[in-house]
MITIGU-630491 format. One line per field, with one value per residue (C-alpha): chain; x, y, z; residue number from 1. Coordinates in Angstrom, 2 decimals. Last residue first. Layout:
chain = [A,...]
c1 = [X,...]
c2 = [Y,...]
c3 = [Z,...]
n = [NUM,...]
! end
This chain:
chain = [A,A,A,A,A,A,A,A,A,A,A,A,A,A,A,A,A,A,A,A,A,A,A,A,A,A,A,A,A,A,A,A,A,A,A,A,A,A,A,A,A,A,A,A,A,A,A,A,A,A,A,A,A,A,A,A,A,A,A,A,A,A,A,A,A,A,A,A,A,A,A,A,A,A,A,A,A,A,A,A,A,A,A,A,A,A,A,A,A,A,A,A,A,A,A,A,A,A,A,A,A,A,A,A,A,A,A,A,A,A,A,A,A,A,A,A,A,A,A,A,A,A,A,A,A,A,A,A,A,A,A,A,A,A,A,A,A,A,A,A,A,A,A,A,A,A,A,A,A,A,A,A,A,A,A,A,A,A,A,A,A,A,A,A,A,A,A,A,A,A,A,A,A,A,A,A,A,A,A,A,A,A,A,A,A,A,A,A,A,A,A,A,A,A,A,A,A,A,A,A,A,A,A,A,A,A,A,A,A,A,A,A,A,A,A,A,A,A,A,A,A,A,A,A,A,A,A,A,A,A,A,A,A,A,A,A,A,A,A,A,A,A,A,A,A,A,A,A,A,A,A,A,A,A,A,A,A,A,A,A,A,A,A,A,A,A,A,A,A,A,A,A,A,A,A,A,A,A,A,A,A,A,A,A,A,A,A,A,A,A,A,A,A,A,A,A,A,A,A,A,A,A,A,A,A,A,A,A,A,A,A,A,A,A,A,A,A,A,A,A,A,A,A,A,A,A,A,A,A,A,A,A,A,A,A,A,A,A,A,A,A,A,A,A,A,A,A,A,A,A,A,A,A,A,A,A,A,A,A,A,A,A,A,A,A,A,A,A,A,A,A,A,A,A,A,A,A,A,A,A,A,A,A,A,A,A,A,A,A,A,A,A,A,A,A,A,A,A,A,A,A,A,A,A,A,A,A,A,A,A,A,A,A,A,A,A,A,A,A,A,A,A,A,A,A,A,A,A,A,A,A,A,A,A,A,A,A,A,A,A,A,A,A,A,A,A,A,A,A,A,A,A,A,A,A,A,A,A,A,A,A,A,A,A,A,A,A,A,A,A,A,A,A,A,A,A,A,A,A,A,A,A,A,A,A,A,A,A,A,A,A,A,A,A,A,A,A,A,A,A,A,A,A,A,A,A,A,A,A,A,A,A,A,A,A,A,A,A,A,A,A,A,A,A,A,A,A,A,A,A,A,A,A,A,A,A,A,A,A,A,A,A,A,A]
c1 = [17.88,14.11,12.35,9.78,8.80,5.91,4.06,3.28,4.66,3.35,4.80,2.18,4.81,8.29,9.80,10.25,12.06,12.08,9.49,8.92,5.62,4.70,4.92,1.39,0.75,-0.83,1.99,4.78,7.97,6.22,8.36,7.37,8.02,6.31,5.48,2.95,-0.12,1.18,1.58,3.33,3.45,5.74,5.34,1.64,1.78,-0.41,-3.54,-4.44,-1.06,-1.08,0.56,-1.88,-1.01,0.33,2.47,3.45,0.59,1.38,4.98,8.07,9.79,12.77,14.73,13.19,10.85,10.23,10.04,13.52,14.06,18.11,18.83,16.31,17.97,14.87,15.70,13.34,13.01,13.45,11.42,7.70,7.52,10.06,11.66,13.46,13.97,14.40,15.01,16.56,15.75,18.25,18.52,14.80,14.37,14.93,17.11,19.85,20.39,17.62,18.74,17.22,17.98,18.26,16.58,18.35,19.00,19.18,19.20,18.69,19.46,19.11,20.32,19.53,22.37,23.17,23.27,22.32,22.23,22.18,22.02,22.63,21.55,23.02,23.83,23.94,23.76,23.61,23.93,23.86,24.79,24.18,27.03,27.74,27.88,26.85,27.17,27.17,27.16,27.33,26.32,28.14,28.43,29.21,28.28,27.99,28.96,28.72,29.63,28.29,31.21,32.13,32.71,31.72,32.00,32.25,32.28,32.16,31.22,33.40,33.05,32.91,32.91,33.27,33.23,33.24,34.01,33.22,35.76,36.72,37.16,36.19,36.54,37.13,36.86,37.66,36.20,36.87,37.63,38.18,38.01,37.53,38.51,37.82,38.66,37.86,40.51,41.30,41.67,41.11,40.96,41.57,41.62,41.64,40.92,42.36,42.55,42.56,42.59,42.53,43.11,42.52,43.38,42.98,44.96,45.20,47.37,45.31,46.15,46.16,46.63,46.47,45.96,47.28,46.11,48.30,46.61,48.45,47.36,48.85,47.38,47.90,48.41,44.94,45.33,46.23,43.67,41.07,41.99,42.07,38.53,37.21,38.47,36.71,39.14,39.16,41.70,42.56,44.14,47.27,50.92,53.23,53.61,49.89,49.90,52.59,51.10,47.91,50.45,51.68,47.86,46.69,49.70,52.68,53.73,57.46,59.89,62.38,60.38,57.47,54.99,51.24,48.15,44.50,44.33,45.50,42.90,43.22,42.18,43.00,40.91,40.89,43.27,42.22,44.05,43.52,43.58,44.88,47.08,50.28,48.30,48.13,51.34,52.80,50.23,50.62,54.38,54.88,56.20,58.51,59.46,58.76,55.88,55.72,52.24,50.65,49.60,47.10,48.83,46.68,48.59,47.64,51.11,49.86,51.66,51.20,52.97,51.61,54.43,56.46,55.23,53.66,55.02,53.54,53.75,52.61,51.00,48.74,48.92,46.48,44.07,43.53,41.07,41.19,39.86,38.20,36.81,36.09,38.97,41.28,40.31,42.74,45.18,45.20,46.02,48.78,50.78,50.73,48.70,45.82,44.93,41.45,38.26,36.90,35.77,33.38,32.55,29.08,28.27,24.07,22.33,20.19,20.94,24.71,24.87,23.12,24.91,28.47,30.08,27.13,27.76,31.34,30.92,28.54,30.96,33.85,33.11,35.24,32.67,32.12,30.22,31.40,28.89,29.45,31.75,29.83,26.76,23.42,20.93,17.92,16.56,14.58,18.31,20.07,17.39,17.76,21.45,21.68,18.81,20.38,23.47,21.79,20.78,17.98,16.95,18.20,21.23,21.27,21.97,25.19,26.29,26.27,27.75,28.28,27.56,30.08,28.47,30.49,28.32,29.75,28.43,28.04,27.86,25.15,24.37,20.91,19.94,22.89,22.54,19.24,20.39,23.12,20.68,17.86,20.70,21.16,17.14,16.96,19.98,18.02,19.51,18.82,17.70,19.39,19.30,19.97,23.74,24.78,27.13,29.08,30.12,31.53,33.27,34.93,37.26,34.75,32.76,34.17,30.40,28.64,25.19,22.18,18.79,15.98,12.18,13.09,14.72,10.59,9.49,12.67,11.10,13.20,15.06,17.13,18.93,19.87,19.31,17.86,14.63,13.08,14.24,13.04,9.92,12.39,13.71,16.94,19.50,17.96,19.93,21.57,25.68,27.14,24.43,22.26,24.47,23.79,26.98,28.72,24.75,23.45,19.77,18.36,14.71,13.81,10.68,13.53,15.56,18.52,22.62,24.31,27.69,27.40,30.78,30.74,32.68,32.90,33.58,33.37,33.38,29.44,29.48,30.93,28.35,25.48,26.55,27.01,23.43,21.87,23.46,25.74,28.39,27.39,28.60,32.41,34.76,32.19,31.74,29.97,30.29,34.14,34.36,36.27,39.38,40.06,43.64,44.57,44.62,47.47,45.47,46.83,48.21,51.53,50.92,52.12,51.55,50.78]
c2 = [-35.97,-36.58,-39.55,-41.92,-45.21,-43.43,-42.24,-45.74,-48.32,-52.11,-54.09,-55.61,-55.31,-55.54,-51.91,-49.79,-46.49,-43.19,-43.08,-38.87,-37.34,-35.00,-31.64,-29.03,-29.43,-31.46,-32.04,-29.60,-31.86,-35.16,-37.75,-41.71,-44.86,-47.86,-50.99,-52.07,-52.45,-50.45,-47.71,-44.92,-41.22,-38.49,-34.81,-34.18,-30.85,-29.59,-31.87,-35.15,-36.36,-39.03,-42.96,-44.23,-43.37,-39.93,-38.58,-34.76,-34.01,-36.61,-34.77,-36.66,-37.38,-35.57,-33.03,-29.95,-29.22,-32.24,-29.81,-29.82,-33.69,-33.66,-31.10,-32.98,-36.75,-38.98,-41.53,-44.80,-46.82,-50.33,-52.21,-50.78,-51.23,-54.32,-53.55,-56.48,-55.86,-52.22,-51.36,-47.65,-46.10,-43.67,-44.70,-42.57,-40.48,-40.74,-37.91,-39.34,-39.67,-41.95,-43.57,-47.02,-47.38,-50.75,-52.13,-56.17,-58.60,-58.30,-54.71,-55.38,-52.65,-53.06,-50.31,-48.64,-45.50,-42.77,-43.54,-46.44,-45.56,-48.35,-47.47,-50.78,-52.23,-55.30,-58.83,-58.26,-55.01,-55.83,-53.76,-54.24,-51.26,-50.05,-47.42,-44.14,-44.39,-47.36,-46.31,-49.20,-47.71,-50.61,-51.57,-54.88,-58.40,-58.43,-55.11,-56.69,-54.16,-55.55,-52.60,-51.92,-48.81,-45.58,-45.83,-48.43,-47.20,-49.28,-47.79,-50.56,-51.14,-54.61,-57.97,-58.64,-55.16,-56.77,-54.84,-56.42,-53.61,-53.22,-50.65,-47.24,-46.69,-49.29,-47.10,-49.59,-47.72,-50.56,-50.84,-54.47,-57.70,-58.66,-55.51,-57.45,-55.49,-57.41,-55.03,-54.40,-51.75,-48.59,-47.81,-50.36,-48.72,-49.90,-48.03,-50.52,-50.85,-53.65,-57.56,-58.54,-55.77,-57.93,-56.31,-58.20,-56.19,-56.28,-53.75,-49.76,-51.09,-50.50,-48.96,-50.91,-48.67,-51.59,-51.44,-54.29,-57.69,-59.55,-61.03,-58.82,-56.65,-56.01,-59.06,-58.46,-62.18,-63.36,-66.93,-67.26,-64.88,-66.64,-69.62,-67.67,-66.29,-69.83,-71.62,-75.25,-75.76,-77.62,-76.80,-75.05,-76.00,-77.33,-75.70,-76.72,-73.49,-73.29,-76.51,-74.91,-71.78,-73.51,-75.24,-71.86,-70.31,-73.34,-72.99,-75.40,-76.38,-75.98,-79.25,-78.41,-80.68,-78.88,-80.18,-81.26,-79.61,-81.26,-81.62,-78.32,-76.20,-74.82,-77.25,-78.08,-80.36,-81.67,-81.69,-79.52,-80.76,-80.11,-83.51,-82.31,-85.74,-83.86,-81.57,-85.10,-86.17,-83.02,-82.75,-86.18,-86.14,-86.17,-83.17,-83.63,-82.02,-84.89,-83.17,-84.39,-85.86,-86.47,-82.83,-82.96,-82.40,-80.89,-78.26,-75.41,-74.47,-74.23,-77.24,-79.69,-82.86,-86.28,-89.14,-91.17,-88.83,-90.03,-89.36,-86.88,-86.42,-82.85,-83.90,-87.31,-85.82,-83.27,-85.93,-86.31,-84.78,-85.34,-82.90,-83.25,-87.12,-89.32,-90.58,-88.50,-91.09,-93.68,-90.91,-90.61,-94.37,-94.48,-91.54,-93.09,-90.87,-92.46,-90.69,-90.28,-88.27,-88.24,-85.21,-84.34,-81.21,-80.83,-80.92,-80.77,-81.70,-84.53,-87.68,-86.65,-86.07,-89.09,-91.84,-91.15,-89.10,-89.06,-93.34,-92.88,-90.89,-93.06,-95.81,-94.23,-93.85,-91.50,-88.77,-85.47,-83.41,-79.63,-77.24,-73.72,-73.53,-76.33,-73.66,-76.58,-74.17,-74.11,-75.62,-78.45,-79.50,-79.25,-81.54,-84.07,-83.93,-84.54,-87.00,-88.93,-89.17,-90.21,-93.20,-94.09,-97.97,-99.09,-100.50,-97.13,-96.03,-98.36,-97.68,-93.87,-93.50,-89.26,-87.83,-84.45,-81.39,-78.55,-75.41,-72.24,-68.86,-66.10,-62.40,-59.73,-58.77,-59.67,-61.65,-63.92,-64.34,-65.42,-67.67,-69.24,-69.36,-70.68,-73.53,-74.50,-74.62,-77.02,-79.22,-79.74,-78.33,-79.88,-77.34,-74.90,-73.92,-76.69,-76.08,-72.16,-72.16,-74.96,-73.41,-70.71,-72.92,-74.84,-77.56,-77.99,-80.27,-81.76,-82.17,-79.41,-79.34,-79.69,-79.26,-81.90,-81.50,-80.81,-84.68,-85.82,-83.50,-85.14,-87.97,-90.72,-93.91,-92.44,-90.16,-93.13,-93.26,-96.66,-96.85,-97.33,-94.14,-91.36,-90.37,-90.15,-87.03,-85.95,-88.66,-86.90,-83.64,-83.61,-84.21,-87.18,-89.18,-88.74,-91.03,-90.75,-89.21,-85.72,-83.80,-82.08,-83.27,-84.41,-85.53,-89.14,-89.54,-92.11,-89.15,-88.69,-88.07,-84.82,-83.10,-79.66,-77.57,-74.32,-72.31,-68.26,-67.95,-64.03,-64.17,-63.27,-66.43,-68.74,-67.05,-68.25,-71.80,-71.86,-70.97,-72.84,-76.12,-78.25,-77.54,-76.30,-72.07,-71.07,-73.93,-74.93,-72.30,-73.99,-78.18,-77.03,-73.73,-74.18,-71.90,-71.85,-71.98,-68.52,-68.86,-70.38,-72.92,-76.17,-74.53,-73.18,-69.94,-65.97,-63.68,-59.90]
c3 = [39.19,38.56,39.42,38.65,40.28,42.61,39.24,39.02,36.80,36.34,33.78,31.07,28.28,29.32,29.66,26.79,26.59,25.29,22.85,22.14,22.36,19.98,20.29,19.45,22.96,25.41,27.43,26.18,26.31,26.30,27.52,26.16,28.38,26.00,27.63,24.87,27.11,29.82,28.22,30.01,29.47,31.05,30.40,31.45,32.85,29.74,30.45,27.95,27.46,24.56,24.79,27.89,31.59,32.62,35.04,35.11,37.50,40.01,40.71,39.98,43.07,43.51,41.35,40.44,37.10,34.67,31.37,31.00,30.08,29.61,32.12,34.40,33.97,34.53,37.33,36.61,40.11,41.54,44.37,44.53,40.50,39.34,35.95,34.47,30.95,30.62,27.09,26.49,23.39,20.92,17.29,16.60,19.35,22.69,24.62,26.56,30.49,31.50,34.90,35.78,39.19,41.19,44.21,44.32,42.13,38.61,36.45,33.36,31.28,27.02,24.61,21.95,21.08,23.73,27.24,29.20,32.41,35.12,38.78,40.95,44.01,44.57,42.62,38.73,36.94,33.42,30.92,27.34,24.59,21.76,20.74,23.21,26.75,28.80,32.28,34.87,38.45,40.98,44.40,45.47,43.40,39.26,37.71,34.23,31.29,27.24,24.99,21.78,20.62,22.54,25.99,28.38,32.04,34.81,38.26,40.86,44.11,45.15,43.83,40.28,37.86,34.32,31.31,28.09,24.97,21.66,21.01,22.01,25.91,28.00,30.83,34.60,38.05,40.85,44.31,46.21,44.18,40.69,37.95,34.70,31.59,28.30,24.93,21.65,20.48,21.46,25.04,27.47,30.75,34.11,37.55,40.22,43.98,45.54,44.27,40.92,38.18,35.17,31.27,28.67,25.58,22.16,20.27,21.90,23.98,27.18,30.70,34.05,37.11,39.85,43.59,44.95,45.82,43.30,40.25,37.70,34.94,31.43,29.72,25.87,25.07,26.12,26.48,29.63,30.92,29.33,31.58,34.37,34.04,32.69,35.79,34.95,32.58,28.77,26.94,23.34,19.55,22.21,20.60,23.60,24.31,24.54,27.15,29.35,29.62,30.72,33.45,34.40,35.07,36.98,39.24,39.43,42.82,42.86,43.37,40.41,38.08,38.76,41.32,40.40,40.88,40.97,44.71,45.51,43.53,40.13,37.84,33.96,32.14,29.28,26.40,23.25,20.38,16.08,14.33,10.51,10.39,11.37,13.48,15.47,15.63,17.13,19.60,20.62,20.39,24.16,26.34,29.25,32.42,34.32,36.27,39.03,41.32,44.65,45.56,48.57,51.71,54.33,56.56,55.11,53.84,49.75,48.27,51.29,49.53,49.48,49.61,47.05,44.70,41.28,37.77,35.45,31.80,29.94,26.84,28.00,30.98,30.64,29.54,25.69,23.77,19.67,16.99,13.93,13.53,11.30,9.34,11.10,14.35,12.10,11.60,15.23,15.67,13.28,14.04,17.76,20.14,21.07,24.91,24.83,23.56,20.33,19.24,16.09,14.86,13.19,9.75,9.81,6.28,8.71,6.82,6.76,10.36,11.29,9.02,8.48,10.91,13.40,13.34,13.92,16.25,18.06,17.60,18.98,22.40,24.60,22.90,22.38,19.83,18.74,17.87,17.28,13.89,12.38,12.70,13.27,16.12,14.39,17.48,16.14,14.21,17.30,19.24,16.29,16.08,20.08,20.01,17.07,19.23,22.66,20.62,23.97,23.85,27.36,25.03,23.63,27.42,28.02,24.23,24.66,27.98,28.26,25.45,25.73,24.39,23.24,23.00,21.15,21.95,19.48,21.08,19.15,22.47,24.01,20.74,21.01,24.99,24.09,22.04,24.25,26.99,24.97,24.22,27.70,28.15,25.12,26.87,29.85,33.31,36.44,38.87,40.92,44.90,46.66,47.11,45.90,48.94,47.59,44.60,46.94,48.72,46.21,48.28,50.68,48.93,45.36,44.18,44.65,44.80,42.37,43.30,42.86,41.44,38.31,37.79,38.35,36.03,33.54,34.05,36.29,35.90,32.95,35.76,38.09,41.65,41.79,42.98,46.33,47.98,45.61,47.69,50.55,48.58,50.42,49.12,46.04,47.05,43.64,42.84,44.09,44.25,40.76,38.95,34.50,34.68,34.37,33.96,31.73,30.67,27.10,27.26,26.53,28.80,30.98,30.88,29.05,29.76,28.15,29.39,28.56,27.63,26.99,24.38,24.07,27.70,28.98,32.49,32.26,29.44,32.49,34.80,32.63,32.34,36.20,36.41,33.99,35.97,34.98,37.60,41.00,40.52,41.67,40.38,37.53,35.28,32.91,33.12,31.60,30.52,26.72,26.40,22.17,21.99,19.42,15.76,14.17,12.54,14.01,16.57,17.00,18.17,17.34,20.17,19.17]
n = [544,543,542,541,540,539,538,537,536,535,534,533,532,531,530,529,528,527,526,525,524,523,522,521,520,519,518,517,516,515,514,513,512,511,510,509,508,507,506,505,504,503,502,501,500,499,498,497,496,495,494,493,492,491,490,489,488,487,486,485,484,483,482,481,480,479,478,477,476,475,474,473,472,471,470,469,468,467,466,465,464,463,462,461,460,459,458,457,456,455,454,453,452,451,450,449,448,447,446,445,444,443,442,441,440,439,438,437,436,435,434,433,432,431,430,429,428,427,426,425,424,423,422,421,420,419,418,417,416,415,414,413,412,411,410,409,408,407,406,405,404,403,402,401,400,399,398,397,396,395,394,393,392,391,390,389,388,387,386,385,384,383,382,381,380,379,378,377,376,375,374,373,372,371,370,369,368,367,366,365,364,363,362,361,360,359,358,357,356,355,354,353,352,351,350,349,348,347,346,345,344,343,342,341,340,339,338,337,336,335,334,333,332,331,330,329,328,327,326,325,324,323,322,321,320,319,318,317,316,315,314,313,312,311,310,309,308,307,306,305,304,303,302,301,300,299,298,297,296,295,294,293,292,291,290,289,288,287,286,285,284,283,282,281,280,279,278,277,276,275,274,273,272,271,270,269,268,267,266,265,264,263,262,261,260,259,258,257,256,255,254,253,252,251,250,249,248,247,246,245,244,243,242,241,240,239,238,237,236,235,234,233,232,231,230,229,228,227,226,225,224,223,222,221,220,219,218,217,216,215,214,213,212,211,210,209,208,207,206,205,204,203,202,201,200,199,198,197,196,195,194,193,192,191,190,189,188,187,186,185,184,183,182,181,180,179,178,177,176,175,174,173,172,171,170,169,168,167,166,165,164,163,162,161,160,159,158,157,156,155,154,153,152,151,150,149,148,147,146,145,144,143,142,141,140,139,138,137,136,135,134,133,132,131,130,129,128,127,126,125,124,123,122,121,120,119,118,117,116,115,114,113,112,111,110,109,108,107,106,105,104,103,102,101,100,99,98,97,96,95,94,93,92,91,90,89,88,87,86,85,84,83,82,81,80,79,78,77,76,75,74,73,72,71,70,69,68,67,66,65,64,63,62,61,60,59,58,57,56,55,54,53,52,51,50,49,48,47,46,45,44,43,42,41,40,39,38,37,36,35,34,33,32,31,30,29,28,27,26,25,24,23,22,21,20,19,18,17,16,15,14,13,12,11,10,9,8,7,6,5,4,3,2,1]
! end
């Protein structure tokens, strides 16, 4: 296993920057959602308020750059600033992408996705925590404190006070932003102490003299600089084309040096997470031998360099920098990965990939086209991404997401969460409790495991007329050939009341039972719940 100079020792903490903001518009539920699906355990909300004093994520109080307001004549004779509107008023725009062309799948997603509010941020995170046991951190940035409590909104009492209302106060999964000292200052000694709540405090900036960082020691846990800040730069003479399209978009060298910030700072107990590295053209720089440095290498560069984490808007390459079990590659090839039998990431890129994780808990991520990925032991997190994909989790809770294309999640033994994402999926839960959604598109909902007490299937997104429940006829015997289940065998209410009844719903409670003998001395058997007040017809069932 690696061994890192952090503060701590423990591994650089990857934080997804405004969510997973190269591929999803950032700020927005959405792109906080995909950055947990990559498997982020830190995301980062910048907060502004509304003029009704609700807090919203968003980079700057500016609307321009990234909503369609320019869109909403009913907007036109104000000025586009966020605390210049309710927060129904903010609902009624869409964010887009900022940077353009340069993310086009972030841009694709333009006018779809509201302005998040921090409370909906953290039902995501709690949710998430109920769905599958996984903590998430959230590291809000307050973005111009002073300029909006001079408009009357303390931004930093909010924060502690929305926390607070939320239940939601662990040190080790909040950690509060700020280029402003004052309202860190003022958490450090006034709000946070009034309200019992210890959060983390982060000021952001470049100080890096022994003097000024023991200074922000006083009040403060960890320090942010800019990349540069560790990893100097000097600036071309010209623009160079770093990726042979033509445009040239790299404007900086690396110098090949690294400051004492990092040094000087664990020296005062000031862990470091610098902000925030990039992968496309614009935000690169050239080695010192004239190479373009990658995303990947200069995250390399900054744990070598002993940073306490970074801030990146690429949380799937940024986790695999840290991970130091990576076996797989990034190359469009068809990949055999195999486990350790530690810890493992394992990434199968492009082309179609077998991966399995072995022992261990383990994140396999299959990347483009058709890839087979076995969890194995462990509590696993299985991630399909584009392509059909066969994920299987194994034994332990595992965590599957299909990702795009038609996918076949099986969860095996152990609790399990699956999620099948874009397409039409078939989702089979297997031994243990576990929870299917299925997402978009007409997805299956196979039943492959008797129920029982330890053993029920939750289906929390069941649409009748779109997906279907797949009973598995060697497992229920009593169902009779594969197909449609017959009308007979379909019952509604939680007792059979003729012999051939074998499968029960209640609507009411959302129960799925099966009935081995009908109306016979046997008792019906729970074998799955579905939302309460779901439609199912006898039309929704089959046997395979």
């Amino acid at each position: 296993m690696a061994s890192y100079d952090t503060l701590d020792g423990q591994a650089p903490i990857v934080v997804s920057h405004r969510g997973a903001s190269a591929v999803r518009p950032e700020h927005t539920i959405e792109s906080y959602r995909k950055a947990i699906e990559l498997g982020s355990r830190f995301i980062e909300p910048d907060l502004v308020t509304t003029k009704d004093g609700v807090l919203v994520a968003r980079h700057e109080h500016t609307l321009a750059g990234t909503t369609d307001i320019a869109d909403h004549p009913e907007f036109a004779d104000r000025e586009w600033v966020i605390e210049n509107f309710t927060l129904a008023e903010l609902k009624t725009l869409r964010a887009i992408e900022r940077t353009g062309d340069q993310r086009p799948e972030s841009s694709s997603y333009n006018g779809q996705f509201e302005i998040a509010t921090l409370d909906e941020i953290i039902a995501l995170v709690k949710g998430h925590e109920a769905a599958t046991g996984e903590k998430i951190a959230i590291v809000p940035e307050l973005k111009s404190p002073s300029l909006l409590l001079a408009k009357g909104y303390d931004t930093a009492q909010m924060l502690v006070d929305a926390l607070v209302a939320h239940d939601f106060t662990d040190r080790g999964r909040v950690f509060v932003q700020s280029f402003e000292s004052g309202n860190l200052k003022a958490l450090h000694e006034t709000i946070m102490p009034a309200a019992g709540v210890d959060f983390q405090l982060v000021q952001l900036g470049n100080t890096s003299s022994p003097e000024g960082l023991a200074a922000i020691a006083e009040y403060a846990d960890i320090v942010g600089p800019s990349l540069s800040a560790i990893l100097p730069r000097t600036r071309l003479g010209a623009p160079v084309d770093g990726d042979g399209d033509g445009v040239a978009q790299i404007t900086t060298q690396l110098t090949g040096q690294v400051t004492a910030l990092i040094a000087n700072a664990h020296a005062v107990g000031l862990k470091v997470i610098p902000y925030t590295v990039r992968a496309e053209e614009a935000y690169l720089a050239l080695n010192p031998d004239g190479s373009v440095q990658t995303a990947a290498q200069e995250m390399q560069k900054l744990i070598d360099a002993g940073v306490d984490g970074f801030f990146t808007d690429h949380t799937d390459i940024g986790l695999r920098a840290v991970r130091d079990d990576r076996t797989g590659d990034v190359t469009p090839e068809a990949d055999d990965l195999q486990g350790t039998g530690r810890t493992d990431y394992l990434y199968g890129g492009a082309g179609e990939d077998t991966i399995s994780g072995g022992a261990g808990d383990d994140f396999l991520y299959g990347g483009a086209d058709d890839d087979a990925i076995d969890g194995g032991a462990g509590d696993d997190r299985l991630v399909g991404d584009a392509g059909s994909d066969l994920l299987s989790g194994g034994e332990g809770h595992d965590r599957l997401i299909g990702g795009a294309g038609n996918d076949t999640l099986v969860g095996g033994a152990g609790d399990d969460s699956l999620l099948g994402d874009a397409g039409s999926d078939v989702l089979m839960g297997g031994a243990g409790s576990n929870r299917l959604t299925g997402g978009e598109g007409a997805d299956t909902f196979r039943f492959d495991a008797p129920g029982g007490k330890g053993n029920l299937t939750r289906l929390m997104d069941f649409v009748s007329g779109e997906d279907r429940i797949e009973l598995d006829g060697a497992v229920f015997t009593a169902l009779g050939d594969d197909g449609q289940l017959s009308a007979e065998s379909f019952g509604l209410g939680r007792t059979a009341t003729t012999a051939e009844q074998h499968v029960l719903y209640d609507k009411a409670s959302g129960d799925l039972f099966y009935d081995a003998d009908g109306q016979g001395g046997t008792a019906a058997i729970r074998i799955g719940t579905l939302v309460a007040g779901t439609d199912l017809s006898v039309s929704d069932v089959w046997v395979a």
